[in-house]
N, CA, C and O atoms as CSV, one atom per row, in Angstrom:
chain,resi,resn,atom,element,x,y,z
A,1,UNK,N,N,83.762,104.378,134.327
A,1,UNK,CA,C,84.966,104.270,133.522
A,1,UNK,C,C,84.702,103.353,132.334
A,1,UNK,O,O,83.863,102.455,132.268
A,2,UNK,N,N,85.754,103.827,131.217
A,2,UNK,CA,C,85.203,102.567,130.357
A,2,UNK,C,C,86.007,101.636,130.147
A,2,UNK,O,O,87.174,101.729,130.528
A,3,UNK,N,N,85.366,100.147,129.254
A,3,UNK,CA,C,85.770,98.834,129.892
A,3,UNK,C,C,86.997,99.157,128.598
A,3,UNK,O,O,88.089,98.761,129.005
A,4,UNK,N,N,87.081,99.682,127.360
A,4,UNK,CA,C,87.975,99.269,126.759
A,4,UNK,C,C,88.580,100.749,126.665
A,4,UNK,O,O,88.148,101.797,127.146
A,5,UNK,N,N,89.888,100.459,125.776
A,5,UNK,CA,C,90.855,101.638,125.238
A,5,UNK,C,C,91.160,101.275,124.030
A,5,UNK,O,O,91.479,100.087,124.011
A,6,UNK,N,N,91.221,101.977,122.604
A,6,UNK,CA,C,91.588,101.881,121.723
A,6,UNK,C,C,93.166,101.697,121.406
A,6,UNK,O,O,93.810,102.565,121.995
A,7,UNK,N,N,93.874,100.928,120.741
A,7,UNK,CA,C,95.292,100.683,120.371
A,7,UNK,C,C,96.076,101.795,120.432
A,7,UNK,O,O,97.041,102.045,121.156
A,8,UNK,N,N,95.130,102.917,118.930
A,8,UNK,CA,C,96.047,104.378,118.884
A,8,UNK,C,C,95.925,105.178,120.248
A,8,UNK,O,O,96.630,106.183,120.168
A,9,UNK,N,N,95.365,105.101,121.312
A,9,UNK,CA,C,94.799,105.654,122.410
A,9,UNK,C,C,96.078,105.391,123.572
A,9,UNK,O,O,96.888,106.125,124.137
A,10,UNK,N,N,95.762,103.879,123.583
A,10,UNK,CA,C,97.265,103.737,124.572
A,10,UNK,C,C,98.640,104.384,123.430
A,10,UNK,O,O,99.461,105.234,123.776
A,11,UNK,N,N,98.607,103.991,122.623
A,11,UNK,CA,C,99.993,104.463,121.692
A,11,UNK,C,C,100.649,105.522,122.182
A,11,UNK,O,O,101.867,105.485,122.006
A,12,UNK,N,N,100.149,106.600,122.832
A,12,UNK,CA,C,100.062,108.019,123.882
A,12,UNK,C,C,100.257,108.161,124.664
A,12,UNK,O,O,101.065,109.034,124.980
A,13,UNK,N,N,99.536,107.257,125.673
A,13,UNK,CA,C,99.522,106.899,126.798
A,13,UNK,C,C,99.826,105.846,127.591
A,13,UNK,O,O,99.088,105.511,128.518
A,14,UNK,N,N,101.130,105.127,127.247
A,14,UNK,CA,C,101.345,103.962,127.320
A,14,UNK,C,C,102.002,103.879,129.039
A,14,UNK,O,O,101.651,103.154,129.970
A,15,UNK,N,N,103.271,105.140,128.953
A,15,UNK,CA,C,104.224,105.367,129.947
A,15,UNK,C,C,103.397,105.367,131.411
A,15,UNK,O,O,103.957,104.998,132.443
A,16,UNK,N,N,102.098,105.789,131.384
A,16,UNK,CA,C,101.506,106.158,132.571
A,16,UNK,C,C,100.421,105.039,133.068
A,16,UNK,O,O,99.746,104.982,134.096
A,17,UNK,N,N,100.530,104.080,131.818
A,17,UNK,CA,C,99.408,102.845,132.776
A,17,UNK,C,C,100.609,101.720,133.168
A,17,UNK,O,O,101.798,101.737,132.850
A,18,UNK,N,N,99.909,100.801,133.925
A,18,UNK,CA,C,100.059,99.330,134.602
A,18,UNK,C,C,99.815,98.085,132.899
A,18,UNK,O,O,98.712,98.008,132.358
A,19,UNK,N,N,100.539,97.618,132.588
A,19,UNK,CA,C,100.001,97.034,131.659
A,19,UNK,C,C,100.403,95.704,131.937
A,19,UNK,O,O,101.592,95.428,132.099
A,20,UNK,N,N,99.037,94.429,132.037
A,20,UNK,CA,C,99.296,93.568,132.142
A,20,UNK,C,C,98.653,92.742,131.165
A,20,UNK,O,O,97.586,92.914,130.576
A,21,UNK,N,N,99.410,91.904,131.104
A,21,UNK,CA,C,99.122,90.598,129.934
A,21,UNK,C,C,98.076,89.551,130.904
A,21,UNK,O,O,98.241,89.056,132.019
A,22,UNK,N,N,97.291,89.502,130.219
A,22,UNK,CA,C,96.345,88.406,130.969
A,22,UNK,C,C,95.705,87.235,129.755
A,22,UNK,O,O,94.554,86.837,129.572
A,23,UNK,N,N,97.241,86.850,128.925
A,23,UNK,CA,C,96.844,85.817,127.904
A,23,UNK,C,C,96.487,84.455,128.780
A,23,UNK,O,O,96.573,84.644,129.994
A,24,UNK,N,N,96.126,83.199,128.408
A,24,UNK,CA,C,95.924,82.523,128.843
A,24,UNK,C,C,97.072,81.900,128.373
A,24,UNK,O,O,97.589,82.089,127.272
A,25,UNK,N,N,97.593,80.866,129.578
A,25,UNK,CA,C,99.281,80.275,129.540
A,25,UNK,C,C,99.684,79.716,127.788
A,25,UNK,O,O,100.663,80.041,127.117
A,26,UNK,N,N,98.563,78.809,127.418
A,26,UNK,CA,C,98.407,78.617,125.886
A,26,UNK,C,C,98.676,79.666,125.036
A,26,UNK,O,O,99.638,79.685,124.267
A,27,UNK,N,N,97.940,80.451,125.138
A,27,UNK,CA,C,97.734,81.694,124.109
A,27,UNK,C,C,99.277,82.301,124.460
A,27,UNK,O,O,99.950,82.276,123.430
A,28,UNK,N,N,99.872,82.723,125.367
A,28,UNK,CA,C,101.376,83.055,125.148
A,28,UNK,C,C,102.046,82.405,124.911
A,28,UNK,O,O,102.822,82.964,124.136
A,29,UNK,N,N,102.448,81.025,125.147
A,29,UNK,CA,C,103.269,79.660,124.705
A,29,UNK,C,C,103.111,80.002,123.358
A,29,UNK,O,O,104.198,80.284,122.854
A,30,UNK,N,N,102.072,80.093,122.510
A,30,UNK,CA,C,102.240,80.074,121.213
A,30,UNK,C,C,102.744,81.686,120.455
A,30,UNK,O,O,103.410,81.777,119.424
A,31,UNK,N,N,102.443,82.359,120.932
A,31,UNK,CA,C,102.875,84.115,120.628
A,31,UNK,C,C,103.307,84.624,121.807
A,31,UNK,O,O,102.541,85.389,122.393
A,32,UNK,N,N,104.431,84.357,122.319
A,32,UNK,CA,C,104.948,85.220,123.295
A,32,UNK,C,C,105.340,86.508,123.118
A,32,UNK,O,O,105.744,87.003,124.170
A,33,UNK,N,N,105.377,87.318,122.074
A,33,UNK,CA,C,105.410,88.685,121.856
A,33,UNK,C,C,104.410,89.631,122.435
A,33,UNK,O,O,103.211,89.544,122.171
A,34,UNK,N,N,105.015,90.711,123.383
A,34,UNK,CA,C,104.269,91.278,124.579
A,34,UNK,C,C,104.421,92.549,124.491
A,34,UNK,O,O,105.469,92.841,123.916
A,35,UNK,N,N,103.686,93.592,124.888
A,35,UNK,CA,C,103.845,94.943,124.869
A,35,UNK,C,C,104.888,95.301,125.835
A,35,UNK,O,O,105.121,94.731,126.901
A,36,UNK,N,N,105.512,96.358,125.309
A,36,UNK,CA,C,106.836,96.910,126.643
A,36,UNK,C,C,106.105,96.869,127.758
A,36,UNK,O,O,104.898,97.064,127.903
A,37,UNK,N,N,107.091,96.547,128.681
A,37,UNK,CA,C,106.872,96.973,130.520
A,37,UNK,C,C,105.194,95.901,130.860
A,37,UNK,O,O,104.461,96.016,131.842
A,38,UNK,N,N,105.057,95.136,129.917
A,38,UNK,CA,C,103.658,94.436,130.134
A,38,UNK,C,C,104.282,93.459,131.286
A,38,UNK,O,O,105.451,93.083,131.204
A,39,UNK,N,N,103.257,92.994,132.587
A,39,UNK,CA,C,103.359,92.117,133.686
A,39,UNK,C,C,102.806,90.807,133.292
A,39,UNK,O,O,101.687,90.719,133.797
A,40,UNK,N,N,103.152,89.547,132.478
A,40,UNK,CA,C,102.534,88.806,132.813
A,40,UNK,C,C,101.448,88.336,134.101
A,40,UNK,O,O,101.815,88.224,135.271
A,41,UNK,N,N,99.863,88.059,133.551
A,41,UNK,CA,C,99.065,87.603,134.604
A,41,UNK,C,C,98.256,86.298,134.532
A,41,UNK,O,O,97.318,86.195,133.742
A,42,UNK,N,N,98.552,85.488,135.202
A,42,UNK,CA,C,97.748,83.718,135.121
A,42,UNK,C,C,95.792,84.770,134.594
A,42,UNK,O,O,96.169,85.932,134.442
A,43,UNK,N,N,94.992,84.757,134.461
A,43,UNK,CA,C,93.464,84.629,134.377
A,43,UNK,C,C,93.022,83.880,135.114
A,43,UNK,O,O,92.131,84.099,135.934
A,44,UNK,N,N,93.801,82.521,134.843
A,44,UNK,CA,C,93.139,81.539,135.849
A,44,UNK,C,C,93.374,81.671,137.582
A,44,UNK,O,O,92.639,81.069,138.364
A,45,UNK,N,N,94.198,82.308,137.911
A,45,UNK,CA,C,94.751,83.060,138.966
A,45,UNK,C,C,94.383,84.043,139.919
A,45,UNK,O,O,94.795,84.301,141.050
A,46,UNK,N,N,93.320,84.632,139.033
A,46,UNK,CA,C,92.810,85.983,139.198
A,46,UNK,C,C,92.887,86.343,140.608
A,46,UNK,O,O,93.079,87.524,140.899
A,47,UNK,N,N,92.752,85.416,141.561
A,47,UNK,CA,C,91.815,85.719,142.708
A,47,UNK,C,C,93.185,85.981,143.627
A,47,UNK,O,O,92.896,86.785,144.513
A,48,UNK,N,N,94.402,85.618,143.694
A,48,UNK,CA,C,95.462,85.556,144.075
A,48,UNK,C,C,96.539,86.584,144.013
A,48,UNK,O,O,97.481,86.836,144.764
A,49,UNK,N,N,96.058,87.176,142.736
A,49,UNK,CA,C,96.989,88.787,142.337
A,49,UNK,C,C,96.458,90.168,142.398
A,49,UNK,O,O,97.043,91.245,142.519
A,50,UNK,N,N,94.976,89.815,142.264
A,50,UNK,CA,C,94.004,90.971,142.222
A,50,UNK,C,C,94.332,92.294,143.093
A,50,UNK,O,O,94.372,93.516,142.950
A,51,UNK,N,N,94.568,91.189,144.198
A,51,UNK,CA,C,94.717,92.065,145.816
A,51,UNK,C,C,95.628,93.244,145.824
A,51,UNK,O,O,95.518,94.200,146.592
A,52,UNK,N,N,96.747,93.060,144.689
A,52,UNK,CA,C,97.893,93.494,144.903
A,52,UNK,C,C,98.523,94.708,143.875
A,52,UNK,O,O,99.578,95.339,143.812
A,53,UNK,N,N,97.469,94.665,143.243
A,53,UNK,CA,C,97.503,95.711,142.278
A,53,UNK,C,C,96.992,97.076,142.778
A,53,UNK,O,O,96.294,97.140,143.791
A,54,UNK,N,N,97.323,98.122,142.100
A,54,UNK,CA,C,97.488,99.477,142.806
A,54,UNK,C,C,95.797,100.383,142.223
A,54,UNK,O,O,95.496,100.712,141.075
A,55,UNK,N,N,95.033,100.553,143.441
A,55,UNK,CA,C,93.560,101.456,143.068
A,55,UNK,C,C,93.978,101.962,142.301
A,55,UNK,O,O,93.644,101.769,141.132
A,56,UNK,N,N,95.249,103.159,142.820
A,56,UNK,CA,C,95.156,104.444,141.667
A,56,UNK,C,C,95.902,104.929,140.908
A,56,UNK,O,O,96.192,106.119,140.786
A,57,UNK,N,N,96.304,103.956,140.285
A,57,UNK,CA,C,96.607,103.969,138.896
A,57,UNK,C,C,96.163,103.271,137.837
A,57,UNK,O,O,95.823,102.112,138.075
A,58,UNK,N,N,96.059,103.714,136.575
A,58,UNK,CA,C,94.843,103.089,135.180
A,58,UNK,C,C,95.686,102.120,135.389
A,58,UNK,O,O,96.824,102.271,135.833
A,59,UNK,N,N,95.042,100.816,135.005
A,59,UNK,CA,C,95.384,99.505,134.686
A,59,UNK,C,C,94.772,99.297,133.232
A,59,UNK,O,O,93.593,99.540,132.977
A,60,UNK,N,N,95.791,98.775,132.210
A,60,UNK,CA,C,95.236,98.410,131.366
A,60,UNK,C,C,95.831,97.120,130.704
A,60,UNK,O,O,97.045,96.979,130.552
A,61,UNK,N,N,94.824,96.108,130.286
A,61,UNK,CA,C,95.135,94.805,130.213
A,61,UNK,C,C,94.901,94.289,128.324
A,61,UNK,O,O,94.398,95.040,127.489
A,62,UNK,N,N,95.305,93.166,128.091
A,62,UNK,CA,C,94.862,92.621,126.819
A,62,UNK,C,C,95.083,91.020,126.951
A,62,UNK,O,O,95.827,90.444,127.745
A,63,UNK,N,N,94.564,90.670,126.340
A,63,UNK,CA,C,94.368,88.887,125.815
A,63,UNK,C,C,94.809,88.786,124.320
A,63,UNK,O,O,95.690,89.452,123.777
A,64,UNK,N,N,94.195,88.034,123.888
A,64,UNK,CA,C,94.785,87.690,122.344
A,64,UNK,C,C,93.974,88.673,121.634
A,64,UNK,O,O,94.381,89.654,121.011
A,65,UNK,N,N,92.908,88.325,121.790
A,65,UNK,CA,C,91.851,89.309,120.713
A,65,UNK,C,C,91.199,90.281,121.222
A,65,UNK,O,O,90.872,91.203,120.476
A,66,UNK,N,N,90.776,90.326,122.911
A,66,UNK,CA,C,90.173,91.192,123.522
A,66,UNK,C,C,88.552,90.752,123.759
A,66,UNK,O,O,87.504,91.373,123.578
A,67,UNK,N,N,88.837,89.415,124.239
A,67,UNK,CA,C,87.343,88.822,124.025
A,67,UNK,C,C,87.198,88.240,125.594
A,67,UNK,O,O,87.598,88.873,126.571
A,68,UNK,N,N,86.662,87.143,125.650
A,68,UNK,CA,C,86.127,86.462,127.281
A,68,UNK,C,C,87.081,86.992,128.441
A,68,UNK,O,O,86.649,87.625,129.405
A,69,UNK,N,N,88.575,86.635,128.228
A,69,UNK,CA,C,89.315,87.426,129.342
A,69,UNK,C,C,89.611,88.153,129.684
A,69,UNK,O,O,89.901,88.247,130.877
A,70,UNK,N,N,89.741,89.360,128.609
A,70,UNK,CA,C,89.753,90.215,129.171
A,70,UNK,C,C,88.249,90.989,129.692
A,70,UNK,O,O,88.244,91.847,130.575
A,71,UNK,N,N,87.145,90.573,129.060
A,71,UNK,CA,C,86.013,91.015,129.691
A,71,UNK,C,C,85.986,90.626,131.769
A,71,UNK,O,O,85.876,91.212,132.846
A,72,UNK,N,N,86.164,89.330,131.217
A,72,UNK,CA,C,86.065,88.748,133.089
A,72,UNK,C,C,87.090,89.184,133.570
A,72,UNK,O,O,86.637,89.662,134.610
A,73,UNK,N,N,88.254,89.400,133.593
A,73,UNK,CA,C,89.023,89.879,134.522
A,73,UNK,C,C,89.261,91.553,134.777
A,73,UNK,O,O,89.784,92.014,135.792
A,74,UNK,N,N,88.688,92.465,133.466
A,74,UNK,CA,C,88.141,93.650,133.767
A,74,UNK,C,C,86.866,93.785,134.705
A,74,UNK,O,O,86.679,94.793,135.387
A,75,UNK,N,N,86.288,93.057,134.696
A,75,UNK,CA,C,84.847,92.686,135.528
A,75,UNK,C,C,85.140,92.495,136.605
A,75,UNK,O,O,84.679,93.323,137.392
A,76,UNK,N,N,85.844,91.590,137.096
A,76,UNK,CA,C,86.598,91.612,138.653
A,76,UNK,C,C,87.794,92.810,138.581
A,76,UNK,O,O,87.925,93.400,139.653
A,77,UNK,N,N,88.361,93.099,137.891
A,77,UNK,CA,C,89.180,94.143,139.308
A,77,UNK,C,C,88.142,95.766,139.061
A,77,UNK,O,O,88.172,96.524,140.031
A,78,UNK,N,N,87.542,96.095,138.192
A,78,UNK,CA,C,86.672,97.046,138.714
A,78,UNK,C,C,85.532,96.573,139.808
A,78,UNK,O,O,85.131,97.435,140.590
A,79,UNK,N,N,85.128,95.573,139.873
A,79,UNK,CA,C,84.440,95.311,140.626
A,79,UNK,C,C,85.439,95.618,142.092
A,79,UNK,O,O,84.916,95.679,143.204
A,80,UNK,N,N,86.444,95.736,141.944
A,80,UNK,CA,C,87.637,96.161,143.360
A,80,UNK,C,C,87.768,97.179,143.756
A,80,UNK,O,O,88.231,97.592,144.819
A,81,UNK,N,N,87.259,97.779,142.699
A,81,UNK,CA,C,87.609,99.660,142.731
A,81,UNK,C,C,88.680,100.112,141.851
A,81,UNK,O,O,89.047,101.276,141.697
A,82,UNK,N,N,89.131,99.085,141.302
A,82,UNK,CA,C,90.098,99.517,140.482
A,82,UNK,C,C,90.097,100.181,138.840
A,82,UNK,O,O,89.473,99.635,137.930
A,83,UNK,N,N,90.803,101.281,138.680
A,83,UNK,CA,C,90.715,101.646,137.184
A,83,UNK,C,C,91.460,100.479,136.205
A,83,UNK,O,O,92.681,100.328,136.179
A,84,UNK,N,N,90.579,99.748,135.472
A,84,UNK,CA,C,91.228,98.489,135.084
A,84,UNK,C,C,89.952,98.883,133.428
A,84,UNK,O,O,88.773,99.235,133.382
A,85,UNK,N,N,90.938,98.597,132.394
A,85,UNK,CA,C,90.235,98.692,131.159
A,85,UNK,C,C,91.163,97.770,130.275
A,85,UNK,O,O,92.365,97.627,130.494
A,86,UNK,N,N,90.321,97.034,129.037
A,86,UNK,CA,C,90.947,96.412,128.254
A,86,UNK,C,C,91.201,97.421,126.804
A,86,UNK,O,O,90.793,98.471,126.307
A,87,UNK,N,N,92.284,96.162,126.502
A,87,UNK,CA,C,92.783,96.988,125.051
A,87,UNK,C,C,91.641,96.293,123.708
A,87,UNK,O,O,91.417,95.090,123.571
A,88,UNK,N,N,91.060,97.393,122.850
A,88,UNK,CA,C,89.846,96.712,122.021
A,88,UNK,C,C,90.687,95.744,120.781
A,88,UNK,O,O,91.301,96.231,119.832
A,89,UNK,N,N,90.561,94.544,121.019
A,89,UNK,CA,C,91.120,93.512,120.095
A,89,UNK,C,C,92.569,93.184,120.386
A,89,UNK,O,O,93.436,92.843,119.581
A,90,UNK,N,N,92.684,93.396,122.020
A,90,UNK,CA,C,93.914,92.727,122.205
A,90,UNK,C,C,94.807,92.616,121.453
A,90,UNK,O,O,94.733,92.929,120.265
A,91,UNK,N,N,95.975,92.074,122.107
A,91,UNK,CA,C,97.176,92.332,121.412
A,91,UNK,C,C,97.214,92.296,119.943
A,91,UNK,O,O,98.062,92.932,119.318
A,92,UNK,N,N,96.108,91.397,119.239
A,92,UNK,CA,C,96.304,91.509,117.748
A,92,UNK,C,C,95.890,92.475,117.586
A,92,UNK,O,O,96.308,92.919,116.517
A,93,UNK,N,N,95.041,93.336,118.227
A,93,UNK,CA,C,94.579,94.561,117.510
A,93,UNK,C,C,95.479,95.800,118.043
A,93,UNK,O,O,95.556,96.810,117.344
A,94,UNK,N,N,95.987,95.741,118.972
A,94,UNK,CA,C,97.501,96.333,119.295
A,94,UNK,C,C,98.594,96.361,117.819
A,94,UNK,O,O,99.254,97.252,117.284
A,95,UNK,N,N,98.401,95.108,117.571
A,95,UNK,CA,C,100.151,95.001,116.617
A,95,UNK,C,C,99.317,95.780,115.161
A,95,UNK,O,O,99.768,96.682,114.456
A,96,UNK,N,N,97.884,95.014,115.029
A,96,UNK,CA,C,97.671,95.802,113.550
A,96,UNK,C,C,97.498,97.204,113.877
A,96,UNK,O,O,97.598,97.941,112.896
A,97,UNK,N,N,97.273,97.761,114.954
A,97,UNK,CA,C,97.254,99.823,114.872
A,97,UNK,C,C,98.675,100.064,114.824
A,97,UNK,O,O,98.955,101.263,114.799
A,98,UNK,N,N,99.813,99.138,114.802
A,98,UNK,CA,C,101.426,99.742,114.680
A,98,UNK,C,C,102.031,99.549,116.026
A,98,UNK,O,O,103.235,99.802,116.055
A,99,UNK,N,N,101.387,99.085,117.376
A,99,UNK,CA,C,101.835,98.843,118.408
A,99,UNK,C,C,103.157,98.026,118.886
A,99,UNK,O,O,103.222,96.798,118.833
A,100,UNK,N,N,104.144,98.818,119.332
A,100,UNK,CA,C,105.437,98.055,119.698
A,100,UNK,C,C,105.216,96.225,120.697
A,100,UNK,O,O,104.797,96.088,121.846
A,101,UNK,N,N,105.498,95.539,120.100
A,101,UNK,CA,C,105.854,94.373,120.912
A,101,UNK,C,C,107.138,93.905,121.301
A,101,UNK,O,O,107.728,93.966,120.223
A,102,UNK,N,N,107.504,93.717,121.667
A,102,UNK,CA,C,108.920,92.713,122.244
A,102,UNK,C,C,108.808,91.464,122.566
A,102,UNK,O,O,108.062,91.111,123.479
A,103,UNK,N,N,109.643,90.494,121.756
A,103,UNK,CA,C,110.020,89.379,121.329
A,103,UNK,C,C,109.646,88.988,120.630
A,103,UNK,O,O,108.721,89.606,120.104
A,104,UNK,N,N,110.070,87.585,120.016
A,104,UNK,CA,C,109.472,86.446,119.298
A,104,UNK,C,C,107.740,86.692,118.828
A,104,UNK,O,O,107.133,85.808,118.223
């Protein structure tokens, strides 16, 4: 499977993934603006929520830019078996392809 998904890609396919936010508590404190239906997820946490997420359905995640966290925490939940892919340039690269956010 692959590790990332392009912005215009989910734009399509948004309704049918798991989308979780895996900013780091900082990085949302300062931009709390989040993709619809997105789950806030600690990173630092990882090991505690992992369990509980669903094999079979795509999971797809973002960070701020799409860099260290979301690499490592795509790295562990496929390492689970799980379909888990990041968004390429995270949420900023979400909002510059035209991507809906909600809030602040």
């Amino acid at each position: 499977m692959d590790r990332t998904i392009k912005p215009v890609t989910l734009k399509n396919e948004l309704a049918s993934k798991l989308i979780l936010d895996v900013r780091r508590i900082a990085d949302r404190d300062t931009a709390p603006a989040h993709l619809p239906g997105a789950q806030w997820k600690n990173p630092e946490q990882l090991t505690e929520w992992a369990d509980s997420l669903p094999k079979d359905q795509d999971i797809v995640l973002y960070c701020a830019r799409g860099g260290s966290v979301s690499n490592s925490v795509v790295d562990a939940l496929q390492a689970k078996g799980m379909k888990a892919r990041f968004i390429e340039g995270g949420i900023e690269g979400w909002k510059a392809a035209g991507g809906e956010v909600v809030g602040p």
